[in-house]
C-alpha positions as CSV (number, residue, x, y, z in Angstrom):
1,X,23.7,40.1,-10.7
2,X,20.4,39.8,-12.1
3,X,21.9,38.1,-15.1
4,X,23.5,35.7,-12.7
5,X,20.2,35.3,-10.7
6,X,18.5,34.0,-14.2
7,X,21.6,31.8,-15.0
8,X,21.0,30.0,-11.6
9,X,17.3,29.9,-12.1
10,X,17.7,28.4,-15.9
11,X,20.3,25.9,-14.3
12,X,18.2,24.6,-11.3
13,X,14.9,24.0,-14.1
14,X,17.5,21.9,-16.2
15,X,16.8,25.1,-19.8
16,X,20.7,25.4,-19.8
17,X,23.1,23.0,-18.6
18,X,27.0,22.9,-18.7
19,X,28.2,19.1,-19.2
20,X,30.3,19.2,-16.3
21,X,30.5,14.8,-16.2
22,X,30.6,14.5,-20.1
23,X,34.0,16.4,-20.1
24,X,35.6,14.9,-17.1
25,X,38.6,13.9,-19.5
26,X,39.7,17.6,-19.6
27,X,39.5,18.3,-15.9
28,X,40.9,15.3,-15.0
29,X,43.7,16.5,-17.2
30,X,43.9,19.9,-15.7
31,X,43.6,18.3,-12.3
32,X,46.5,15.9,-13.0
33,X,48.7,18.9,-14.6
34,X,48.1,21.2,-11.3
35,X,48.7,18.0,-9.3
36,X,51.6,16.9,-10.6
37,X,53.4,20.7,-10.1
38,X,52.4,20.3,-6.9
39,X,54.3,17.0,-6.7
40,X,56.9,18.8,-7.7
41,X,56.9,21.5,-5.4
42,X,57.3,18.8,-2.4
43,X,60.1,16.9,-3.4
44,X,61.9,20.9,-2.8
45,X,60.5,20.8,0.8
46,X,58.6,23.0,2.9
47,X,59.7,25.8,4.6
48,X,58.9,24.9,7.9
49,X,58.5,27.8,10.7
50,X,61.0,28.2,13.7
51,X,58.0,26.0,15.6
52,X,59.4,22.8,13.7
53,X,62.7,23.4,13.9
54,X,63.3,25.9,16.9
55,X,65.4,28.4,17.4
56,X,64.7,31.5,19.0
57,X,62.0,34.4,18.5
58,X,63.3,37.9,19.9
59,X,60.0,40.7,20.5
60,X,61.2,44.6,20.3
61,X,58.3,47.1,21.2
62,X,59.9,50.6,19.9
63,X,57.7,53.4,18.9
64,X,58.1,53.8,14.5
65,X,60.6,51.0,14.6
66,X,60.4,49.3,11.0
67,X,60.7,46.2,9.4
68,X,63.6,47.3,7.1
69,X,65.4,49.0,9.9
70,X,65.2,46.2,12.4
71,X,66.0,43.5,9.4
72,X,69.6,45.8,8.5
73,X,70.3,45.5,12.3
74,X,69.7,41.8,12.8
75,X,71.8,40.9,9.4
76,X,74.4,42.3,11.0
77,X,74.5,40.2,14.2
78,X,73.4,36.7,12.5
79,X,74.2,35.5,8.9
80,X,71.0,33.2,8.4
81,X,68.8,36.6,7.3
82,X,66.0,35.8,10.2
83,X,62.4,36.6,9.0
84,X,61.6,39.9,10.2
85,X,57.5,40.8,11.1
86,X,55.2,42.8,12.5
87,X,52.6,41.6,14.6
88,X,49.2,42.8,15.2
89,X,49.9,45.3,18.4
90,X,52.5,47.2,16.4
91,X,55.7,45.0,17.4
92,X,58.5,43.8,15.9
93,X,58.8,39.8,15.7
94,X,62.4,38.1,14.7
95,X,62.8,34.8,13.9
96,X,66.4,33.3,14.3
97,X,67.4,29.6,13.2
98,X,68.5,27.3,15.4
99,X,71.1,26.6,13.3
100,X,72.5,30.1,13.9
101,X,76.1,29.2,16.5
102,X,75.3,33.3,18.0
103,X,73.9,32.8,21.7
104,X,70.8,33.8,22.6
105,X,72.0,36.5,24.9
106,X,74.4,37.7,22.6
107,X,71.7,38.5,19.9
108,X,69.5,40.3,22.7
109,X,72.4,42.9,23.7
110,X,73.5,43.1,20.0
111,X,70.3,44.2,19.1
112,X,69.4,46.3,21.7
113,X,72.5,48.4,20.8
114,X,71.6,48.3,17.2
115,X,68.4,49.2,17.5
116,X,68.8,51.7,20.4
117,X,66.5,50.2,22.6
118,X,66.9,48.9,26.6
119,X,67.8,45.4,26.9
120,X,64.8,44.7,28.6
121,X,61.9,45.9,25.7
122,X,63.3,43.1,23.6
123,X,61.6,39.7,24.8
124,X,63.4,36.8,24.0
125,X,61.9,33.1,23.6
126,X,63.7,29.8,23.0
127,X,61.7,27.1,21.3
128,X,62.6,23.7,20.9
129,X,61.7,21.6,17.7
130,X,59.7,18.9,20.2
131,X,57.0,21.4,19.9
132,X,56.0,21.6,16.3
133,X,56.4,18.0,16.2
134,X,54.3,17.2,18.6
135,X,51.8,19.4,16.9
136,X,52.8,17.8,13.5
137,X,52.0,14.3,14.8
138,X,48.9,15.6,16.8
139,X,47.6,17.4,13.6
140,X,48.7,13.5,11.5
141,X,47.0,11.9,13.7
142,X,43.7,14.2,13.8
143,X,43.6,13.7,9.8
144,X,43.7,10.2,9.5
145,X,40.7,10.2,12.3
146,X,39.0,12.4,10.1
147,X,39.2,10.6,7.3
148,X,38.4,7.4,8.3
149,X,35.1,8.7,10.0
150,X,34.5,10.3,6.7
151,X,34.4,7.7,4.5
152,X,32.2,5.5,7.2
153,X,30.0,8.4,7.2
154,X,29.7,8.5,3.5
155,X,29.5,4.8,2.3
156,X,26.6,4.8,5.4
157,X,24.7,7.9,4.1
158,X,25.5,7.6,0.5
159,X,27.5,4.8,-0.9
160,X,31.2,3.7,-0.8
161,X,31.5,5.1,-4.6
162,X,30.6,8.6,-3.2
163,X,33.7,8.3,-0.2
164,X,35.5,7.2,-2.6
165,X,34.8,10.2,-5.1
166,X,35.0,12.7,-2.1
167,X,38.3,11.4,-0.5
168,X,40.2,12.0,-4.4
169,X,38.9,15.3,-3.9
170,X,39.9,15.7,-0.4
171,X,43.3,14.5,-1.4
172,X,43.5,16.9,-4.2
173,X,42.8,19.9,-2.3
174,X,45.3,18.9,0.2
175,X,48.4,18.0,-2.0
176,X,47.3,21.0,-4.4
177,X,47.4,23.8,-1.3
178,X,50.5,22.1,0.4
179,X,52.3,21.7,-3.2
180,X,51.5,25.9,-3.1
181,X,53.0,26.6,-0.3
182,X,56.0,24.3,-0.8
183,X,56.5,26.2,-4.4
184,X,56.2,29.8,-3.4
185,X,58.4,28.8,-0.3
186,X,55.7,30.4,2.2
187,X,56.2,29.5,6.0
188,X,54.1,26.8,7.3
189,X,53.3,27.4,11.2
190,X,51.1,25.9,13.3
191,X,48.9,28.3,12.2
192,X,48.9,26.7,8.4
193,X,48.4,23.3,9.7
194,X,44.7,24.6,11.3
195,X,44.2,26.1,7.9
196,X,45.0,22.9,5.9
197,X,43.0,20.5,8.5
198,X,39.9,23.9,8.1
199,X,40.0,23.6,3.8
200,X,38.8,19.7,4.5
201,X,36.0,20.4,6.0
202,X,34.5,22.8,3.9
203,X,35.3,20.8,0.4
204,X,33.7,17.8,2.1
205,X,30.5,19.8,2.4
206,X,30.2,21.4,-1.1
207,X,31.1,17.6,-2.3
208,X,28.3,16.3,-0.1
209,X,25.7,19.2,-1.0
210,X,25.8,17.8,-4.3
211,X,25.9,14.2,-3.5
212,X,22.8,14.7,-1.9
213,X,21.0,16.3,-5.3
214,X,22.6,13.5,-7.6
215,X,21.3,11.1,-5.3
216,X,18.1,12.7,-5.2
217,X,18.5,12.5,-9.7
218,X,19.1,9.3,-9.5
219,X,16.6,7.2,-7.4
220,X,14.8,4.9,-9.4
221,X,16.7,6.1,-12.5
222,X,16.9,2.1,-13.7
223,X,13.2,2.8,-14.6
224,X,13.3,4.9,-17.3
225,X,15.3,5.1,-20.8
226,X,15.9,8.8,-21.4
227,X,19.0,9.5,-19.2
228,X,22.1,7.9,-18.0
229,X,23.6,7.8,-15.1
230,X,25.7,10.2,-16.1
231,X,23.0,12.4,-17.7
232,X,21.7,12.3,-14.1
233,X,24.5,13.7,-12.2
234,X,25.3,16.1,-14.3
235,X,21.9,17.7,-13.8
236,X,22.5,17.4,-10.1
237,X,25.7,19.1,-10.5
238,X,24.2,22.1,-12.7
239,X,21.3,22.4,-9.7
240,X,23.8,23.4,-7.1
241,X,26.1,25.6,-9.2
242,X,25.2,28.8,-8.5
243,X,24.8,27.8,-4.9
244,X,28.3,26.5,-5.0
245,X,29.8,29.2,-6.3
246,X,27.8,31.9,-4.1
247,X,29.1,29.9,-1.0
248,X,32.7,30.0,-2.5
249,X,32.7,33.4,-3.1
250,X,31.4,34.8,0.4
251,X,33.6,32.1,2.1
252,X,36.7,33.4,0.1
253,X,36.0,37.2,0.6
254,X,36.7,37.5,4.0
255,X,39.8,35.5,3.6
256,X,41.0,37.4,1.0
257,X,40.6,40.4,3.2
258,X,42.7,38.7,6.1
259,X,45.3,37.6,3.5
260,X,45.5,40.8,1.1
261,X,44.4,43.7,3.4
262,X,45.3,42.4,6.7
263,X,48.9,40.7,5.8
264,X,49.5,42.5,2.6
265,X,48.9,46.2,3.1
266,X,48.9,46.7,6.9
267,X,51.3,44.3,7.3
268,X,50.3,41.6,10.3
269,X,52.6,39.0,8.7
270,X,50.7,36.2,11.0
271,X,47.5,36.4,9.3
272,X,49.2,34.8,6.1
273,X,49.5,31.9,8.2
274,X,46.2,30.6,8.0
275,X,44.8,33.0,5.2
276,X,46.6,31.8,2.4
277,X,45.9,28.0,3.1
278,X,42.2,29.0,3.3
279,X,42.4,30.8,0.1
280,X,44.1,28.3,-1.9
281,X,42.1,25.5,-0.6
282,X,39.0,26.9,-0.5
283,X,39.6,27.7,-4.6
284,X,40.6,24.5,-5.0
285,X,37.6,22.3,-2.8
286,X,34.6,24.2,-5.1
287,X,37.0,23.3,-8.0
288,X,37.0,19.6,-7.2
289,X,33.8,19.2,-6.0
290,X,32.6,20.3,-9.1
291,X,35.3,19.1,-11.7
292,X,36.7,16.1,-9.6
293,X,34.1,14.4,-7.4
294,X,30.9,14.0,-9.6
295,X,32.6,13.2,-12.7
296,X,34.7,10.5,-11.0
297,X,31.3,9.3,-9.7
298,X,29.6,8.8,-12.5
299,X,32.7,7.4,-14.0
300,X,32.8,4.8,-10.8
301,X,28.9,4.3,-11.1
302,X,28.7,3.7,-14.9
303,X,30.8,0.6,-14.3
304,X,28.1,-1.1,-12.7
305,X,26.3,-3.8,-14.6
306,X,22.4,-2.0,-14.0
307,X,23.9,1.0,-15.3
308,X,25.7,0.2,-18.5
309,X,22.4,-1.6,-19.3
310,X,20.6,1.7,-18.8
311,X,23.0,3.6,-20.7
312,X,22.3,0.6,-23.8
313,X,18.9,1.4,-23.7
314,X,19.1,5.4,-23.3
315,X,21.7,4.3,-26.4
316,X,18.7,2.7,-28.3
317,X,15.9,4.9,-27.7
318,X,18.3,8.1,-28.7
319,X,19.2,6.3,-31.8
320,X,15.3,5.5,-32.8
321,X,14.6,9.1,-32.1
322,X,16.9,10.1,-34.1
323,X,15.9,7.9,-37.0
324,X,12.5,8.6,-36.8
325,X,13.2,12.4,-36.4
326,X,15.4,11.6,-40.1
327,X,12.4,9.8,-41.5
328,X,10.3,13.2,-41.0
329,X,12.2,15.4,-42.6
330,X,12.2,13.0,-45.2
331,X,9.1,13.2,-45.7
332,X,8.6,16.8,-45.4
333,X,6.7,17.1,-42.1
334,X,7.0,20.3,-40.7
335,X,7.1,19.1,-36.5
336,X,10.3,21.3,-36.0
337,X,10.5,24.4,-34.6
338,X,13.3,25.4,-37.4
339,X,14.9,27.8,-35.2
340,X,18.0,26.3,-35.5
341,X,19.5,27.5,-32.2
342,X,23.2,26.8,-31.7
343,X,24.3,26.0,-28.5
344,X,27.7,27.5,-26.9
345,X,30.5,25.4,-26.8
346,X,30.1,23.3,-23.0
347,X,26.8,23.5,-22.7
348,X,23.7,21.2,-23.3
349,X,19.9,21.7,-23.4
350,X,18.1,20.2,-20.4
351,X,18.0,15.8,-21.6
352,X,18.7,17.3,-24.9
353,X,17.0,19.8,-25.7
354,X,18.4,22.8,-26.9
355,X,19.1,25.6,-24.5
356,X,15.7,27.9,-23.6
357,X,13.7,25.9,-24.3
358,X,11.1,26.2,-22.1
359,X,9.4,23.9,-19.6
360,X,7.3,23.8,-16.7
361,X,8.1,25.6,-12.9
362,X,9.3,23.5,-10.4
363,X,12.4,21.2,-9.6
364,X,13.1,19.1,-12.6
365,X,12.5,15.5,-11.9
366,X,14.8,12.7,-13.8
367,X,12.2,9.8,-13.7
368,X,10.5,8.6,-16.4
């Protein structure tokens, strides 16, 4: 920890940096290959729960009754092989189709003589498709709201450039945890919709967070000659990595407890529902706000006519160093350090320099 304490300190003072913006080639790449399975993954559909499609949901409360036994008497009554849980107070939950032609009644008194239980401990509940649709178009219908409020938040705040980068990431995040779901063939509920419309929010805000410290890089950047645009950001980006990743990591550990511990190994089926889309998307919004959204910003803001006139002159100025930096060890002068440090593949020193070098305490500032 204390090695990754001084990695977050020697990234916020700009000794080591990791040019995040310089390779956005490669994650655009990696973003477009994981994209693009996802893709994939939708055009096979999602396996939408009994709350889109109704049918009926049949409760049995029997002391050591198990999944296994209740899923060997059910097969037996239907041939659609309903989903067989547990829920969280120790019953049995049984999903059946309404495709299946059996009767509701029928199923009730077939399982309670399979199962060897009264008729009356097994709870029986017709729903109707109108349901999950109305939630489906509700939870539609909440998304475009909350994108559109977004993007008038962010082009007021920030700059249109900036929605622009954060809604590619929001829409990555989306397709990328839907396309999961749709792949592995998990069950999306209600439940899964909160958890897709939840994974939103939070990659908006680690987008913003480091919005806010590029824009902070970047003010008056016009002024000086030593970094681009570009240069700029990627600073920004390198100042809130640690935090990123520290708020990724608690966020997803408690998640993975609801979706390993919780689902997995105790077995409250229900809690997959909105774990897993938390988990995948909350992998996937630190991923693009770092990998996604500030490289396609800079891409979007180095197209801009004060800016590619900046990056001619940072051009220029790099090149005379360079040739006057030639010209002395021509001539023999001995103004180098000689130390020769070599720099791990991915990173940069801090506007240049090579890594450790050191500099001054306090937050690094980009104007010259």
């Amino acid at each position: 920890m204390s090695r990754f304490s001084n990695l977050g300190h020697k990234l916020y003072q700009g000794e080591v940096s990791f040019d995040f913006v310089g390779r956005r080639k490669l994650w655009y790449s990696i973003s477009g290959v994981i994209v693009l399975v996802a893709a994939i993954g939708l055009t096979m559909g999602l396996h939408l729960g009994i709350e889109f499609k109704g049918g009926s949901v049949y409760t049995v409360a029997k002391p050591g009754l198990t999944i296994s036994q209740t899923q060997e008497a059910v097969d037996k009554i239907v041939e659609s092989h309903p989903l067989v849980q547990s829920t969280e107070n120790g019953k049995i939950r049984i999903q059946v189709s309404s495709e299946e032609k059996v009767s509701s009644s029928v199923i009730t008194e077939s399982l309670a003589k399979g199962l060897g239980v009264p008729v009356q401990e097994i709870e029986a509940q017709v729903i109707g498709p109108s349901w999950g649709e109305q939630i489906s178009n509700k939870a539609l219908t909440g998304l475009v709201i909350f994108m559109i409020l977004v993007t008038i938040y962010l082009a007021i705040a920030f700059e249109w450039r900036m929605a622009v980068a954060a809604l590619v990431a929001l829409i990555h995040d989306l397709l990328i945890t839907i396309g999961v779901y749709a792949l592995v063939g998990f069950e999306v509920t209600p439940g899964t919709v909160i958890g897709f419309l939840t994974i939103l929010g939070y990659s908006l805000y680690d987008t913003v967070v480091v919005f806010d410290t590029v824009k902070e890089n970047t003010k008056d950047l016009t002024k000086q000659n030593k970094l681009t645009y570009s240069d700029a950001a990627n600073a920004g980006l390198n100042q809130t990595l640690v935090r990123s990743l520290n708020t990724t990591v608690v966020a997803l550990l408690p998640v993975a407890a609801l979706l390993f511990i919780g689902g997995g190994f105790l077995g409250a089926g229900t809690l997959n529902d909105i774990s897993l889309a938390l988990f995948i998307g909350l992998a996937a919004g630190a991923y693009s706000s770092i990998c996604v959204a500030t490289p396609l910003l800079a891409q979007l803001k180095e197209e801009q006519p004060e800016m590619k006139a900046l990056a001619k002159r940072v051009a220029q100025r790099r090149a005379a160093d360079a040739k006057a930096e030639a010209a002395r060890d021509a001539g023999g002068e001995d103004g180098e350090d000689g130390s020769g440090d070599e720099q791990p593949a991915g990173m940069v020193g801090q506007r240049g320099r090579a890594a450790g070098t050191t500099r001054a305490k306090g937050r690094p500032s980009t104007n010259r």
